[in-house]
C-alpha positions as CSV (number, residue, x, y, z in Angstrom):
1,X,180.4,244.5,193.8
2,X,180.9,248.4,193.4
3,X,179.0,250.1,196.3
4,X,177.5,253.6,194.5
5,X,179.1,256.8,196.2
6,X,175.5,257.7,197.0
7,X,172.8,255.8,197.9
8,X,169.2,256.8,196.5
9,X,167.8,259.4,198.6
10,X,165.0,260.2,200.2
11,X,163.3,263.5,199.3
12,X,159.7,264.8,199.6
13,X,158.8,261.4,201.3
14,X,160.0,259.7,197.8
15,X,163.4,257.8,196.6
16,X,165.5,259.7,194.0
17,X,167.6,256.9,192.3
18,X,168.5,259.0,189.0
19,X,172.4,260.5,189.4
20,X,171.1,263.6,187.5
21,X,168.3,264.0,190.3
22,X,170.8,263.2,193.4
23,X,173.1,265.5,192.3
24,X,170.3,268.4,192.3
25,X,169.0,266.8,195.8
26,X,172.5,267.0,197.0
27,X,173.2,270.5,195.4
28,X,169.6,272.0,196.8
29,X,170.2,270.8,200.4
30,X,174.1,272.2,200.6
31,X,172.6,275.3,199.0
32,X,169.6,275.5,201.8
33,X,172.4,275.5,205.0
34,X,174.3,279.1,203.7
35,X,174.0,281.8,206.3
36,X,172.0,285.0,205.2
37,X,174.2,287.6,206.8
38,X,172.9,290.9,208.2
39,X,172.9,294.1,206.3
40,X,176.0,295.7,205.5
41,X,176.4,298.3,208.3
42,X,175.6,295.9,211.3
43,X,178.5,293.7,211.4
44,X,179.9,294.1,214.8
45,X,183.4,295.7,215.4
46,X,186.3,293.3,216.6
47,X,188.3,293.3,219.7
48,X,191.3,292.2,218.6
49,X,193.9,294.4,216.4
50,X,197.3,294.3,214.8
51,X,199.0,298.0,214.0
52,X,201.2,296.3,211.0
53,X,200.4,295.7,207.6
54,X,202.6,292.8,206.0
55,X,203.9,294.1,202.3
56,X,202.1,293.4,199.2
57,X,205.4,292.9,197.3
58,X,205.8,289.2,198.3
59,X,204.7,287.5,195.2
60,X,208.0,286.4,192.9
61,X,208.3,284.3,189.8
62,X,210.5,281.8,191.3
63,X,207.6,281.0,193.9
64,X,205.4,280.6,191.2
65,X,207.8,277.9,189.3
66,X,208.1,275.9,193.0
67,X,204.5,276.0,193.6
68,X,204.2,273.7,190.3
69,X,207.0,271.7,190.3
70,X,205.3,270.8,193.4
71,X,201.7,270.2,192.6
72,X,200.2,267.0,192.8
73,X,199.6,265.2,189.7
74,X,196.9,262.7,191.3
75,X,194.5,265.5,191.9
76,X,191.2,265.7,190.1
77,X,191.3,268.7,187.6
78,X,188.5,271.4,188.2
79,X,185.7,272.7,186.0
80,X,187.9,274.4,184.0
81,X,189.1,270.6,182.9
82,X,193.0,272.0,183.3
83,X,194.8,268.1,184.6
84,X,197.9,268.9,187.2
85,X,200.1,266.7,185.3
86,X,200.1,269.5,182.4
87,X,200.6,272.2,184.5
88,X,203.9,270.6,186.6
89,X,205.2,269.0,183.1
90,X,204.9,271.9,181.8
91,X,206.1,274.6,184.5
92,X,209.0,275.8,183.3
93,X,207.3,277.3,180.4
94,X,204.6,278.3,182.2
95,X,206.3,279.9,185.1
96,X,206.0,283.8,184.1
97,X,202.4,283.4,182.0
98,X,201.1,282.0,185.3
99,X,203.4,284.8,187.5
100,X,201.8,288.2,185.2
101,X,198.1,286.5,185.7
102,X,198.9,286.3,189.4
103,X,200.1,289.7,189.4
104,X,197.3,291.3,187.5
105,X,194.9,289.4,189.8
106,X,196.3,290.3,193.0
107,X,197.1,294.3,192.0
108,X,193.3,294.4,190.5
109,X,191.6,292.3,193.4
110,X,190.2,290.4,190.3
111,X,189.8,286.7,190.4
112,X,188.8,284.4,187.5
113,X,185.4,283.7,186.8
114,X,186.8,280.0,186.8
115,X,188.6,279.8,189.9
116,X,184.8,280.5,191.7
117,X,183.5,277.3,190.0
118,X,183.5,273.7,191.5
119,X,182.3,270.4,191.4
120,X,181.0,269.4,194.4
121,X,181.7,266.1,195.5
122,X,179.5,264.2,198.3
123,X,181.2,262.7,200.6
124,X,179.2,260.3,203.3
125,X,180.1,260.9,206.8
126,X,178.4,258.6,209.1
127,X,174.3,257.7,209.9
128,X,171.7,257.0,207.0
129,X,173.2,257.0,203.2
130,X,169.4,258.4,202.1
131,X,169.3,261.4,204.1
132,X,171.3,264.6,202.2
133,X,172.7,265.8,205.4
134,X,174.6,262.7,205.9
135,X,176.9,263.8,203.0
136,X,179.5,266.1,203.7
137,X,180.4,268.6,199.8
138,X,184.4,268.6,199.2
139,X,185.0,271.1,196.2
140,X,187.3,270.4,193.6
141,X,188.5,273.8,191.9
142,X,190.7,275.2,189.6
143,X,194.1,274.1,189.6
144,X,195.4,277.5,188.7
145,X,193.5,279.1,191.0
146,X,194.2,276.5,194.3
147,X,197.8,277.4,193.3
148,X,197.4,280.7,193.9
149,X,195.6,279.8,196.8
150,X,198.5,278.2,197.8
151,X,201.0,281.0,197.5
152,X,198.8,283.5,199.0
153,X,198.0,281.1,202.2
154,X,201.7,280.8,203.1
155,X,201.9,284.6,202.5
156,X,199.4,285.3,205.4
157,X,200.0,282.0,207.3
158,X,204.0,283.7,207.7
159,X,202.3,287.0,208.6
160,X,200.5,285.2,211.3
161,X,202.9,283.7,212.6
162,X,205.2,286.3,213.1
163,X,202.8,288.2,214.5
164,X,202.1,285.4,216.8
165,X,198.2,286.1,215.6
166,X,196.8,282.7,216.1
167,X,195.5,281.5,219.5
168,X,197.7,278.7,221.1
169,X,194.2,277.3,221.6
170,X,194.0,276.2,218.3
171,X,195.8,273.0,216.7
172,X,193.8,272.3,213.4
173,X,195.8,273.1,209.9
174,X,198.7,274.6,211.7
175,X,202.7,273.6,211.4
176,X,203.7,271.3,214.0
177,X,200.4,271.2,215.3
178,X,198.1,267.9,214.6
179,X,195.2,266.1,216.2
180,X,197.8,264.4,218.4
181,X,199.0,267.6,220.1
182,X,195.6,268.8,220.5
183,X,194.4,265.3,222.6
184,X,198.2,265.6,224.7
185,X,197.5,269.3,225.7
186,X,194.1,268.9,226.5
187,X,194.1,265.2,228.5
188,X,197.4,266.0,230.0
189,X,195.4,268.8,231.5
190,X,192.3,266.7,232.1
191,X,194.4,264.2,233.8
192,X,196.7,266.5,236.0
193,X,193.2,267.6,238.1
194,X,191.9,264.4,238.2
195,X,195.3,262.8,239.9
196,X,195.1,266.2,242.6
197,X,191.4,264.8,243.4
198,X,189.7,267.1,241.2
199,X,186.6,266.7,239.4
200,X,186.4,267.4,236.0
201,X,183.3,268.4,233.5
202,X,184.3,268.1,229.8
203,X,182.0,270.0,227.1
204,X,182.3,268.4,223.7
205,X,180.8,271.3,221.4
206,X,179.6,271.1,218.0
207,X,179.1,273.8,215.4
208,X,177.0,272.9,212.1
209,X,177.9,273.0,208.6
210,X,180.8,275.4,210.3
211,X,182.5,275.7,207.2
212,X,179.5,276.0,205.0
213,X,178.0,279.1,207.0
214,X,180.9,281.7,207.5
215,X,179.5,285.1,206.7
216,X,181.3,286.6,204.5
217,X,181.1,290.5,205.5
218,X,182.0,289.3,209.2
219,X,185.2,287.3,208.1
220,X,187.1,289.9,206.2
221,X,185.9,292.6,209.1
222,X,188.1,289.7,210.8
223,X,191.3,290.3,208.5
224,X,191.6,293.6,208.3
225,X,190.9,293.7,212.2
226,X,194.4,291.4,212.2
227,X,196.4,293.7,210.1
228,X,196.6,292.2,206.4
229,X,197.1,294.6,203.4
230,X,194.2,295.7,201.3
231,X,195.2,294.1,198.6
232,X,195.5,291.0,200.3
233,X,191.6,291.6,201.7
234,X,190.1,293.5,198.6
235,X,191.2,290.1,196.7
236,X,190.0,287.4,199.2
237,X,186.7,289.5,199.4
238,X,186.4,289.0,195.3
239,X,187.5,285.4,195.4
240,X,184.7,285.0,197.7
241,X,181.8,286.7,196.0
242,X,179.8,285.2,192.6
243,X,180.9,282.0,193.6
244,X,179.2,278.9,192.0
245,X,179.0,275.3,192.7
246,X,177.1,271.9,191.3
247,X,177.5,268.5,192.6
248,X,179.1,265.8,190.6
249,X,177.3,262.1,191.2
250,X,178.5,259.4,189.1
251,X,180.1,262.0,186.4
252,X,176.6,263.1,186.0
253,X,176.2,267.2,187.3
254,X,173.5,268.8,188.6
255,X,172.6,272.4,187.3
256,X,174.9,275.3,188.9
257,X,173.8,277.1,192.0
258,X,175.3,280.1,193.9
259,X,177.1,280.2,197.1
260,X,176.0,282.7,199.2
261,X,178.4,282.2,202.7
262,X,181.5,280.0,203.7
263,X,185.1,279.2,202.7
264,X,184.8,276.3,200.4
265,X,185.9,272.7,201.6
266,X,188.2,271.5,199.3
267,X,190.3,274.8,198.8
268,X,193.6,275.7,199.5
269,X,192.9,279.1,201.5
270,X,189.5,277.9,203.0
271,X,191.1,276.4,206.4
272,X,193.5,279.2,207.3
273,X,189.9,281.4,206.7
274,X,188.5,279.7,209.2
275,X,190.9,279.3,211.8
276,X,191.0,283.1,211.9
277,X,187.5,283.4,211.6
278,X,187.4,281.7,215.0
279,X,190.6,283.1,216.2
280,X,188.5,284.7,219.3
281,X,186.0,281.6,220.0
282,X,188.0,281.3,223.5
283,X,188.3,285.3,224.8
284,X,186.7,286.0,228.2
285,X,186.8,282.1,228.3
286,X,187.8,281.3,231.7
287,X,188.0,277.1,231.2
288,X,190.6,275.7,229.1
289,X,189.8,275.8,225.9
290,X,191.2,273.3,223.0
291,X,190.2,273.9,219.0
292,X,191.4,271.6,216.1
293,X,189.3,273.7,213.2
294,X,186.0,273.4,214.2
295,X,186.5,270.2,216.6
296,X,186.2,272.5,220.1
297,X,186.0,271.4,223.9
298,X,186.8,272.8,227.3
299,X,186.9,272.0,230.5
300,X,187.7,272.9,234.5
301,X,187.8,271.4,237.9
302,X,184.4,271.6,239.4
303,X,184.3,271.0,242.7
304,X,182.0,273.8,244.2
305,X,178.4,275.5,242.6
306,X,180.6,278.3,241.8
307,X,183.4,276.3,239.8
308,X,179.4,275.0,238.0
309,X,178.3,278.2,237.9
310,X,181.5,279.7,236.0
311,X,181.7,276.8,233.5
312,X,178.0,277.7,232.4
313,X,179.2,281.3,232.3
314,X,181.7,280.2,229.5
315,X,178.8,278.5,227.8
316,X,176.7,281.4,227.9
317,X,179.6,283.7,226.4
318,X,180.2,281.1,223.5
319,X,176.4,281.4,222.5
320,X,177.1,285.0,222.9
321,X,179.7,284.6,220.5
322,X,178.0,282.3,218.4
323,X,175.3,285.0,217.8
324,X,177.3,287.7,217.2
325,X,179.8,286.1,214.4
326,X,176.1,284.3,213.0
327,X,177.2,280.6,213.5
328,X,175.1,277.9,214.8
329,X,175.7,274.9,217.5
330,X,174.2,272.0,217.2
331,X,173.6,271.6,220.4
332,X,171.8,268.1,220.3
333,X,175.4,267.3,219.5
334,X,177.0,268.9,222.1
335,X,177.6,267.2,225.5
336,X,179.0,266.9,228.8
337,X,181.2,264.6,230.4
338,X,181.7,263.8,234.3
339,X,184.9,262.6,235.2
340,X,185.9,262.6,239.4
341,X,184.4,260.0,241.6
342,X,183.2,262.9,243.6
343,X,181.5,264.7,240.9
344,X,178.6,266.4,241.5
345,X,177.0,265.6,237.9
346,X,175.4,269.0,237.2
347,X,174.1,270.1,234.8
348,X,174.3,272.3,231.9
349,X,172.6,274.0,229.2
350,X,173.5,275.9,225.7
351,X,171.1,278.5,224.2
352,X,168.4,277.6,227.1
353,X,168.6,273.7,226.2
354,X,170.0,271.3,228.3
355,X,173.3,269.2,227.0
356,X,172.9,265.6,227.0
357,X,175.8,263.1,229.3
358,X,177.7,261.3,228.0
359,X,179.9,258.4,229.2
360,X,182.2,258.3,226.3
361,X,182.9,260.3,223.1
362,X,185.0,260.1,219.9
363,X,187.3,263.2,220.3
364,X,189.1,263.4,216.6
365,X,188.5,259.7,216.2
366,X,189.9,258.5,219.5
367,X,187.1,257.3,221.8
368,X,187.5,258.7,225.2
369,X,185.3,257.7,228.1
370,X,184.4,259.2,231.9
371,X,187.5,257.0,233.8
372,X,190.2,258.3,230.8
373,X,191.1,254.4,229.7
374,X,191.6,253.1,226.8
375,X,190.7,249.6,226.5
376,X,187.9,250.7,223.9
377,X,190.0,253.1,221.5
378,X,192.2,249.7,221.5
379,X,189.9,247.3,220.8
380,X,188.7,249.6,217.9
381,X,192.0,250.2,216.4
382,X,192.6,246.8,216.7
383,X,189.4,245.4,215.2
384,X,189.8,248.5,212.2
385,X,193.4,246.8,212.0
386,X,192.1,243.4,212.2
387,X,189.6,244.0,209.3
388,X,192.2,245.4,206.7
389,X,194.5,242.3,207.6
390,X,191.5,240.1,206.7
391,X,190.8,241.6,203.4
392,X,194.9,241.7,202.5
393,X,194.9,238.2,203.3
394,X,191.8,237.4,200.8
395,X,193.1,239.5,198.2
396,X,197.3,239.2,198.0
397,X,198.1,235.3,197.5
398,X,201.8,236.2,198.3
399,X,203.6,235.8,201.6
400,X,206.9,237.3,201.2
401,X,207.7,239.4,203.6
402,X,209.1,241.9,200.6
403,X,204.9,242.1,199.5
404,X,203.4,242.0,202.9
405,X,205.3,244.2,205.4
406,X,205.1,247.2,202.6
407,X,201.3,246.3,202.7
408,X,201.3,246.5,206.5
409,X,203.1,249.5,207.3
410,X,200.9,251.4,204.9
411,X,197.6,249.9,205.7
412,X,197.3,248.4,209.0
413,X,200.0,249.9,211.0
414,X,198.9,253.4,211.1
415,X,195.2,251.8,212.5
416,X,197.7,251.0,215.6
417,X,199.7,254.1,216.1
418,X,197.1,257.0,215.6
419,X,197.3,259.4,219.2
420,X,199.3,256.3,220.6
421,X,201.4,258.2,222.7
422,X,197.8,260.4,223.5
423,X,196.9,256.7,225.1
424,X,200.0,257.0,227.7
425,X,198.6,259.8,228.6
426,X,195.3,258.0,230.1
427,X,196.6,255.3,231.5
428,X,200.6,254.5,232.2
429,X,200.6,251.3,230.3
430,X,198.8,250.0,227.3
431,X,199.0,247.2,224.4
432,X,197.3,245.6,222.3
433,X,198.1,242.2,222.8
434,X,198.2,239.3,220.5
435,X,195.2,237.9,221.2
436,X,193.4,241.2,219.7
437,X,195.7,241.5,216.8
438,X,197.6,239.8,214.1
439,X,201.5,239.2,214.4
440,X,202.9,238.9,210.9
441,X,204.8,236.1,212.1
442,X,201.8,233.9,213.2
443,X,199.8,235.5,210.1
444,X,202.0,234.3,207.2
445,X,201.9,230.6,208.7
């Protein structure tokens, strides 16, 4: 049986079970969490400026024809109803109509009234399918317009780059960066003081609905504070404004609303927006500080009251910063982690409430706990692993090795390998074992 993409929810102590009334549900709860920024005049000045402006005579007709040959046909079209496969069959022919639109869009800081339009798709995250905030909106746009998106993303991501702009803090949506570098860099760290008889205090941070609540005014205050072109800024600025959304449930819609504050999940230029939106999370930070997008944590030896003392410093200047840039913790989410058999287990508050302890997290889907082993991220992984063997078994009567071992690399294997070598880094050695996971020799018997 098909399990429904969302459940009936609860709303005004009463179950909505009609698609047309979840998707309004859905759309009036994403709508409520926008951030209502401060009047024009008050955003606060930034710290951190670049003298150089990159050109604004990057964009060339040839880019245009590679950014469709390129596009992926398997997408979902947007509300404009224009299907990928068209626009890549097609790009030869389309290559300069798309390039002048571009052009005049850019040079006029114009965008389409239909690249500001998308269907919102609820995604559930984790907790109780009834409750709205359990559901996580992913946008599907224009194709057209997440095209340009892309062209202009590499334009400024190159800019950055060159500039060496982006804080080395930061590992999220960034080339040659990945979860997996963000967990080496930060446990290597972690486990470096611990083996010189440190203690350690971890803070696991949460922001919420980070992406949802990025005022506006305060982000482009943030790229032109980094050096990008006017045009460049005068366009994003547009793009951002009179944008509308309505959630899709089912292929029913519910009525449009507007979108009053962050970049949109689902676009192409939203994360790069964000990672520079939070480009100075970790100044006047003292602790080591580690960001993949919005994932954050940091962490120092504390083996005095003043090593405590300075670590709640760095909170306090993090709410500070919070406050300023008008983005919320959720601090019942955030917490702290002892690690040192001679740790003193103090504690620690955010915004005046005290952080909850915890004895093990899930840091970008690898559970770490206070004594840095992993015998519980591998018994997940292989359980997870263990599961999708089951259900390949039910469901492909074939044994060949030519059916199965495709099957395997694609489905169960990467269960097994993901942060792997992150797992040498807690403990020198580490396996899975047979006895917790399938061989495909034993399996196919």
């Amino acid at each position: 049986m098909q399990v429904e993409s969302v459940a009936p929810l609860s709303y005004n102590n009463n179950m909505v079970t009609a698609d047309t009334e979840k998707a309004d549900v859905l759309n009036q709860f994403f709508s409520s969490v926008y951030t209502v920024e401060e009047p024009e005049g008050q955003v606060p000045p930034n710290s951190f400026t670049v003298a150089s402006a990159p050109t604004t005579q990057w964009l060339a007709q040839d880019m245009v024809l590679k950014g469709l040959h390129t596009i992926n046909v398997n997408k979902a079209p947007g509300p404009d109803g224009i299907h990928p496969r068209v626009l890549r069959e097609l790009g030869a022919e389309l290559q300069w109509p798309l390039f002048l639109i571009f052009s005049d869009s850019l040079s006029s800081g114009m965008v389409p009234r239909d690249w500001k339009k998308a269907n919102v798709i609820p995604i559930f995250k984790k907790g109780v399918r009834s409750q709205p905030g359990n559901y996580r909106p992913v946008s599907l746009t224009s194709v057209v317009g997440k095209l340009f998106e892309g062209l202009l993303r590499d334009h400024i991501q190159n800019y950055v780059v060159e500039n060496a702009i982006m804080s080395s803090n930061q590992h999220g949506f960034m080339k040659d960066r990945s979860c997996q570098t963000n967990l080496i860099a930060f446990y290597d760290e972690v486990s470096k003081k611990l083996d010189s008889g440190d203690a350690v205090d971890i803070i696991y941070l949460d922001f919420a609905k980070a992406f949802d609540t990025v005022p506006h005014k305060r982000l482009l205050s943030k790229l032109r504070s980094i050096g990008l072109s006017e045009v460049v800024c005068t366009w994003i600025e547009n793009w951002l404004q009179d944008r509308v959304q309505r959630v899709v449930v089912n292929g029913t819609f519910s009525t449009w609303s507007k979108v009053l504050s962050g970049v949109p999940q689902g676009s192409v230029l939203g994360p790069l927006l964000f990672n520079l939106f939070i480009n100075d999370l970790g100044e006047g930070i003292m602790s080591n500080v580690s960001v993949f997008a919005n994932d954050t944590k940091l962490c120092r030896p504390v083996n005095s009251i003043q090593d405590v003392t300075s670590l709640q410093q760095d909170l306090d200047q993090l709410a500070i910063w919070a406050a300023k840039w008008q983005m919320r913790f959720n601090v019942d989410k955030c917490k702290v982690m002892h690690l040192g058999c001679k740790n003193m287990q103090a504690p620690y508050t955010l915004k005046g409430t005290a952080l909850g302890k915890s004895i093990m997290e899930k840091d970008l889907g690898v559970l770490v706990d206070n004594k840095l082993g992993c015998s519980k991220q591998c018994q997940a992984a292989a359980a997870r692993a263990n599961k999708v063997l089951s259900c390949i078994k039910r469901g492909i009567d074939s044994r060949e090795e030519g059916v199965i071992l495709p099957l395997y690399r694609a489905l169960v294997r990467p269960h097994l390998e993901y942060a792997y070598l992150h797992s040498f880094i807690l403990t020198p050695t580490i396996h899975y074992g047979t006895s917790n996971s399938y061989t495909y020799s034993n399996w196919i018997i």
